[in-house]
N, C-alpha and C positions, 0 to 999 in steps of 0.2 A: 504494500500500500504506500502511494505515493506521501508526502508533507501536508500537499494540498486537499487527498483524499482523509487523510487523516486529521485534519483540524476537522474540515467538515461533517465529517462521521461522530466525532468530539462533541462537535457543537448542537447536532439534531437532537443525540443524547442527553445534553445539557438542556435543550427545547421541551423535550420528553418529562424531563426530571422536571421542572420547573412547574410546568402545565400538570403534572398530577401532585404538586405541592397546592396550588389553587383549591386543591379541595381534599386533602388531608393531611397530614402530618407523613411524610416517607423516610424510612430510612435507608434503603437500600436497593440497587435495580442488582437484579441476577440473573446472569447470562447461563442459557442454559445447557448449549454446547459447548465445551471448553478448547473445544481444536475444531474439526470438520462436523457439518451438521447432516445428519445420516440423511440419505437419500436426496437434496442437494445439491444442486448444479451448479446456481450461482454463486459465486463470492459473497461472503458476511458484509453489507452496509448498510447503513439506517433505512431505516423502511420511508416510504414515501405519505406524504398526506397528500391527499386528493384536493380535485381543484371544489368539490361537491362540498360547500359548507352547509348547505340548508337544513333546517333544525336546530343552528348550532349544535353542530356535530362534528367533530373531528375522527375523519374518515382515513386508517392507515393500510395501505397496502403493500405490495411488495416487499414482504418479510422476507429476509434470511435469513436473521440472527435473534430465534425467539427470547424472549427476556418477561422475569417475573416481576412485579412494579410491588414493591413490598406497601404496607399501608400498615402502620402498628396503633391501634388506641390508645387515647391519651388518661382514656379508666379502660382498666379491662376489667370484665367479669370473670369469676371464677371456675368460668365452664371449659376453660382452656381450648376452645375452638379453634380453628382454621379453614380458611374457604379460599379455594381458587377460583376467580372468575374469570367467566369466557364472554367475550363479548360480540354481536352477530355481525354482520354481514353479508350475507350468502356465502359462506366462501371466499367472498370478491373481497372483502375490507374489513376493519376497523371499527367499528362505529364507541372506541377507544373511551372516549369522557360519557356519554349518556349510559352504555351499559357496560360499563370499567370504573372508573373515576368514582361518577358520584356514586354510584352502589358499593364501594369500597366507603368512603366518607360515609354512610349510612349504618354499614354494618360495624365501624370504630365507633358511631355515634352508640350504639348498643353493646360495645365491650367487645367485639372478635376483630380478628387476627383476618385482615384480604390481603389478598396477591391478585394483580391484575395480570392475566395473561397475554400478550402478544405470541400469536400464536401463527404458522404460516401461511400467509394469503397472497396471491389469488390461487383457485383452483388446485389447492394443496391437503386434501382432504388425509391421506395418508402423513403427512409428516406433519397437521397441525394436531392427530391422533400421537404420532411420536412425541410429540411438545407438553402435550398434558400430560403421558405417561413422568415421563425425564419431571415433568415440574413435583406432579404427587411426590415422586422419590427424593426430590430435594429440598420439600420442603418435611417431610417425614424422616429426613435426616439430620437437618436441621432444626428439630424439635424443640430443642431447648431452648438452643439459640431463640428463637421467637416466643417461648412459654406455650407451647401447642403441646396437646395430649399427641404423641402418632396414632394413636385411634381413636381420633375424634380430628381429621382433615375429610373436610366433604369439598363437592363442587359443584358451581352454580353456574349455570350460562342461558345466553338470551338467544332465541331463533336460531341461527347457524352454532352459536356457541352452546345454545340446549341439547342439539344436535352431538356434538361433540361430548357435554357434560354427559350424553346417555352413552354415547360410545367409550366413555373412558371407566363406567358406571358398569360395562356388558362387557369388556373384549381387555379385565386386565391380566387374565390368564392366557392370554396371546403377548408372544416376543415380538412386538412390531419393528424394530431395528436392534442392531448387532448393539451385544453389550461392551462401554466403553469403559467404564470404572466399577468401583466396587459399589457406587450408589444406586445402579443398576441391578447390584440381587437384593434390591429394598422392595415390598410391596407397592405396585403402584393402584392400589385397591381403594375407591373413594370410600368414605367410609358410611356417608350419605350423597345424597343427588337432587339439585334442585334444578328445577327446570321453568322457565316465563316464556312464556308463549315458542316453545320449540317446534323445531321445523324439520323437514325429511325423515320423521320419524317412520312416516307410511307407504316405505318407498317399495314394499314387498306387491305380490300380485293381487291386483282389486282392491288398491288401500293398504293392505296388510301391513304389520310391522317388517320395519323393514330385515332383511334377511343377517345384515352384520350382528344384530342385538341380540345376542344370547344372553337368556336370562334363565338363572339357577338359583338354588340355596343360597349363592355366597354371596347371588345379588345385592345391595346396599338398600336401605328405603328412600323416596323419594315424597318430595313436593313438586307438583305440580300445578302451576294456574294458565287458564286460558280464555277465551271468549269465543263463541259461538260465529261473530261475524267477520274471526281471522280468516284467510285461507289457508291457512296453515292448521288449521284449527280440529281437524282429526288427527295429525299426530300426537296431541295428548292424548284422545280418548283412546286411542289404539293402541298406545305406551302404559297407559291406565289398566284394560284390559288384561292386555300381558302379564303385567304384575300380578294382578288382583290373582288371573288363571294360577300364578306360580306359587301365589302368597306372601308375597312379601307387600311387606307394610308401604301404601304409599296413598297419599292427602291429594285429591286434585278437588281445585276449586274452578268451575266456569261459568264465569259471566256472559250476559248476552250480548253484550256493547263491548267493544277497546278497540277492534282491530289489530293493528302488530305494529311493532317496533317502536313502543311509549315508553319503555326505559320506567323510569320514576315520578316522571316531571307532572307536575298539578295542570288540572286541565281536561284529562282522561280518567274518568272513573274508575278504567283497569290499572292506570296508572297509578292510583291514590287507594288503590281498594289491598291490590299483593302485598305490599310490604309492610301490613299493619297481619297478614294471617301469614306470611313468611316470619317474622318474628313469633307469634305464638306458636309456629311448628316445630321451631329450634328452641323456645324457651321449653317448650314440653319435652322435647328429646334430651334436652342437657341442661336444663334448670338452672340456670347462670343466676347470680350474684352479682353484682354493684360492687366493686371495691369503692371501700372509702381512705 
């Protein structure tokens, strides 16, 4: 890497860092390839943000070099959680601050431990599957480090990233890329799954769940919310189904009004409705405490 590609590379990162201090407290970004990123073509450089600001939204694409955006509470509760979020896009992008950022500020408001995921985009559906495997492991390695129980990290993601939060949730007993370190014989097993308005769930025949999701005993439990007038909007109930068929414990709430991709922001009922019964699902799971 050249002088000039390397101030610049520097400095995006420094853009990055800065923009998710806007809305919490960070202490640390973590890179989660430490040499070649498995499966991989291009060269490690800052991801790009798109010229698409509308919604104020900050839209990043072009990953190479996934990276976990640490978020630590400034009280933490007693329940020693941790939560990786995935944020959507189709696939295509980022949509980084609406379903990263402030959902990470939300959940330090309530006492847990976020990691924002950048995860690889565009059209890199296998290796943004390698990304969240590599993150669960390193942040389950670095447990203490952070005051997290290793069994008690779950993970959350929006549309493409629900997507993903289910595939990371079904398929951690698959070796998705060669192992590089010892952090890689770490479980990369969520330990719950939350899911907001997820998408490609029903990619199997007729709807059906789609055929990567294998779901077992060691399955995790899951929250799910959605509304009726997504298009996306049978991949819960189809994910719901499944579960239910297998038994494992899982909360879907659907409204009839939101649509998709409303993140948190006031204004959409779906919006203002999840994350007042997302917090009573993880208060019931792991009964957290207020440190004072």
């Amino acid at each position: 890497m050249n002088f000039k590609k390397y101030v610049l590379y520097h400095l995006s990162i420094i853009i990055l860092f800065f923009s998710s201090l806007a809305y919490s407290q960070t202490e640390e970004t973590i890179y989660l390839w430490p040499n070649d990123v498995p499966g991989e073509k291009d060269t490690k450089h800052p991801p790009r943000q798109t010229d698409d600001i509308s919604g104020n939204v900050i839209r990043l694409t072009d990953v190479t070099n996934p990276i976990l955006t640490v978020f630590v509470p400034d009280k933490r509760n007693n329940s020693n959680v941790g939560i990786i979020i995935s944020p959507g896009g189709g696939y295509q992008y980022l949509g980084v601050n609406k379903e990263g950022y402030e959902i990470a500020k939300w959940l330090n408001d309530l006492g847990y431990a976020a990691f924002v995921l950048t995860y690889r985009v565009p059209d890199k559906q296998e290796g943004a599957l390698n990304d969240i495997q590599r993150a669960l492991r390193i942040i389950r390695n670095d447990s203490k480090k952070y005051n997290i129980n290793p069994k008690k990290i779950g993970v959350m993601g929006f549309s493409a990233g629900g997507s993903l939060s289910a595939r990371a949730s079904t398929n951690f007993n698959k070796d998705t890329y060669q192992k590089i370190d010892d952090i890689d014989n770490i479980s990369c097993r969520p330990d719950f799954s939350m899911l907001i308005y997820p998408a490609y769930l029903d990619n199997g025949e007729n709807r059906t769940l789609t055929p990567e999701l294998i779901i077992t005993e060691e399955t995790p439990p899951f929250f799910i919310f959605e509304t009726a007038d997504d298009p996306y909007g049978n991949s819960a109930l189809v994910m719901t189904t499944a579960l239910r068929d297998n038994k494992i414990p899982v909360e879907l709430h659907y409204l009839s009004k939101g649509g998709h991709g409303y993140g948190m922001r006031s204004g959409n009922i779906a919006a203002e409705t999840w994350p007042s019964l997302a917090e009573n699902w993880l208060s019931i799971m792991f009964k957290p405490k207020q440190e004072r």
